[in-house]
C-alpha positions as CSV (number, residue, x, y, z in Angstrom):
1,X,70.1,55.3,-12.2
2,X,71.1,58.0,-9.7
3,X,74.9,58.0,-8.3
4,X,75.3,55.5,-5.8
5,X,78.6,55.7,-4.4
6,X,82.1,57.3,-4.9
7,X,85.4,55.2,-6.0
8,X,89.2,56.3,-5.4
9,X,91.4,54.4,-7.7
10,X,95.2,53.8,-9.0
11,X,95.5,54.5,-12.3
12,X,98.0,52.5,-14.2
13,X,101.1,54.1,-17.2
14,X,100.5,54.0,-20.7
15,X,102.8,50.8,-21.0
16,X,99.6,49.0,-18.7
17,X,97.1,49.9,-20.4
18,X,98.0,48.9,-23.7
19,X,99.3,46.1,-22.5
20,X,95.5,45.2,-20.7
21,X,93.6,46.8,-23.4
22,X,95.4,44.0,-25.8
23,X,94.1,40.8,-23.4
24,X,90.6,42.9,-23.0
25,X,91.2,43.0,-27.1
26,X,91.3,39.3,-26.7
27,X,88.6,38.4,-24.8
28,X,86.6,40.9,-27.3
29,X,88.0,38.7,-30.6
30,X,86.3,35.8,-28.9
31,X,83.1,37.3,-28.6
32,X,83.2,38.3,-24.8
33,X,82.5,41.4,-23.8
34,X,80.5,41.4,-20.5
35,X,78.7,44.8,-18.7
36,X,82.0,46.2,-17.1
37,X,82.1,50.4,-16.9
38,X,83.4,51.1,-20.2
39,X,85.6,54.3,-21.0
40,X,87.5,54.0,-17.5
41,X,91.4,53.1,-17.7
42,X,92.3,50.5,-16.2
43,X,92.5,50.9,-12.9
44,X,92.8,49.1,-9.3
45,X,90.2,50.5,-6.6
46,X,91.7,51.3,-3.1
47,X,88.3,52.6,-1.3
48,X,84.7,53.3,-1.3
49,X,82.9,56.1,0.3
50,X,79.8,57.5,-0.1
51,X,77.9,60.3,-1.8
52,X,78.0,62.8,1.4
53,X,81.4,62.7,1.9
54,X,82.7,63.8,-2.0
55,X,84.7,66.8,-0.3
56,X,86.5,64.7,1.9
57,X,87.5,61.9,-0.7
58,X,88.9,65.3,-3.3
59,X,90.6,66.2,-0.8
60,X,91.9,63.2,0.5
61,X,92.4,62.4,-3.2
62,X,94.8,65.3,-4.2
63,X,96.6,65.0,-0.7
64,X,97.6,61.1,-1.1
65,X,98.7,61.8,-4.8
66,X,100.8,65.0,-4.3
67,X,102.7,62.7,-1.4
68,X,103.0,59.7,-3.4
69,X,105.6,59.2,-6.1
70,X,104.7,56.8,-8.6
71,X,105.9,53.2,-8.3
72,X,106.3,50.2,-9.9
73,X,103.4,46.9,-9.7
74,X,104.1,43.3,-11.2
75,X,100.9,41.9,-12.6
76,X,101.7,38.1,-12.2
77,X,98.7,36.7,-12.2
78,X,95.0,36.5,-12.9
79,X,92.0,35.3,-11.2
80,X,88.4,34.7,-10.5
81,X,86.2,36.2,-7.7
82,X,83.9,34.4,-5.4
83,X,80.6,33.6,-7.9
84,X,82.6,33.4,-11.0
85,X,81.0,37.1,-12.1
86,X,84.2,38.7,-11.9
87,X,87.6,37.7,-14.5
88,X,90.3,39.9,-13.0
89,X,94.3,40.2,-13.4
90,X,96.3,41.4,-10.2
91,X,99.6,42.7,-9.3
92,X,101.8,41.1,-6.2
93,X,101.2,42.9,-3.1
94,X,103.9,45.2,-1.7
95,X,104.7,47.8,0.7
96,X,104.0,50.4,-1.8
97,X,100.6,49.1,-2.9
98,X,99.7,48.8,0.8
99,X,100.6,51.9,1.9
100,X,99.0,53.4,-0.7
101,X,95.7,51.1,0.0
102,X,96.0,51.9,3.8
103,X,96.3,55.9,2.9
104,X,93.2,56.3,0.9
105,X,90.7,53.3,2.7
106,X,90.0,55.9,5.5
107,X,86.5,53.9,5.9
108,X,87.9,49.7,6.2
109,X,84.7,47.4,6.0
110,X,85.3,44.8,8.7
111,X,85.1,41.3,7.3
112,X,85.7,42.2,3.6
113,X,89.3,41.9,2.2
114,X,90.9,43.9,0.2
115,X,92.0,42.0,-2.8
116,X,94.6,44.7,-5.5
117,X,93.0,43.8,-9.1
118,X,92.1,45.0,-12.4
119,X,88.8,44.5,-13.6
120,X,89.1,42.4,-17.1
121,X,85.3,40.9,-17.2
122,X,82.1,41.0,-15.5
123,X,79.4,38.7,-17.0
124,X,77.8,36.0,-15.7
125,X,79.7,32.7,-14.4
126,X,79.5,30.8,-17.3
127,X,80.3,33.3,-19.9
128,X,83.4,34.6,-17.5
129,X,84.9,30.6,-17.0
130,X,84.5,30.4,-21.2
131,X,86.6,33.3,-21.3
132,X,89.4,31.6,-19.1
133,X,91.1,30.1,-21.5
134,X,91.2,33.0,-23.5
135,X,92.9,34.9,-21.2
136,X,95.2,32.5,-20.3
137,X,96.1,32.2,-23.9
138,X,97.4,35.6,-23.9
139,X,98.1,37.0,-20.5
140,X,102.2,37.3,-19.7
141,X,103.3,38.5,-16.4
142,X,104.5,42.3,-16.5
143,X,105.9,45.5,-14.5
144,X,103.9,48.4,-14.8
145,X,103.3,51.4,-12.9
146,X,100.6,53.8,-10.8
147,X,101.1,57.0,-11.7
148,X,98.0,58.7,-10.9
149,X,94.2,58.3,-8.5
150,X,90.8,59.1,-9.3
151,X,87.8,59.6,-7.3
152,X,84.8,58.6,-9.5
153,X,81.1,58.3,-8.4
154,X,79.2,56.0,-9.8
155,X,76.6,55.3,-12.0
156,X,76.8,56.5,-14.2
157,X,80.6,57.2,-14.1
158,X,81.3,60.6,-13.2
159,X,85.2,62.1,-12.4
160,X,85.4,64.1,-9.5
161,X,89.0,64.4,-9.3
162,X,91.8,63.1,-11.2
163,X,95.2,63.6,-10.1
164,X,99.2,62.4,-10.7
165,X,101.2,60.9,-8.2
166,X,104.0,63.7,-7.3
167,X,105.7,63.0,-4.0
168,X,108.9,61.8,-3.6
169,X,110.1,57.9,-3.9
């Protein structure tokens, strides 16, 4: 399949992604392990764009990270999107996260919400409401932090740019 459309996202510490890759590890045990893009870290988008304007997301890309200082997000809960295709968990908004959202979604989509998550399952709705319980069994609320973005196009993945957070708190 050809590239379709580029992705900027927050990546998340170390401490996060063990701690998700153990509730991933989880859902796995039980059998689950749905058609997510695997070999990513975990991650939470901020914005779309698409193919024609690559340059423009690098750049924005390095720019937002180099005036960004890395900052803490609380994962407190987990959730299912619209369809039951979708089994994320998600951090509490805060000015941080927004501002960060608001720097890098340059092109909003009227009418479509922005909802902060990390990706945990994508399967069909009744495989992703057996896996519930499974991920309930194990998830625990946690503080992690963003300390880099991405811009990836997709499919298949491909990294454009990958870059740490730099600026000042």
């Amino acid at each position: 399949m050809a590239e379709q459309f580029l992705t900027l996202m927050a990546d998340l510490d170390e401490h996060s992604q063990q701690r998700i890759s153990s509730w991933y590890a989880a859902l796995r045990g039980a059998g689950f392990t749905g058609t997510q893009t695997a070999g990513l870290p975990y991650h939470i988008s901020l914005a779309t764009f698409p193919l024609e304007r690559e340059q423009e997301a690098a750049e924005l890309t390095r720019r937002v990270a180099a005036e960004t200082a890395p900052f803490p997000v609380h994962f407190s809960h987990i959730g299912l999107f619209a369809g039951g295709k979708v089994l994320f968990c998600a951090p509490e908004r805060n000015p941080r996260l927004d501002a960060l959202h608001g720097a890098c979604d340059i092109m909003p989509r009227p009418g479509v919400p922005w909802t902060p998550h990390t990706t945990l399952l994508i399967d069909e709705p009744d495989a992703v409401c057996a896996a519930l319980p499974v991920l309930v069994a194990s998830f625990t609320p946690f503080v992690g932090q963003i300390t880099r973005l991405h811009l990836c196009a997709f499919w298949p993945a491909r990294e454009i740019v990958s870059a740490a957070l730099s600026g000042r708190a």
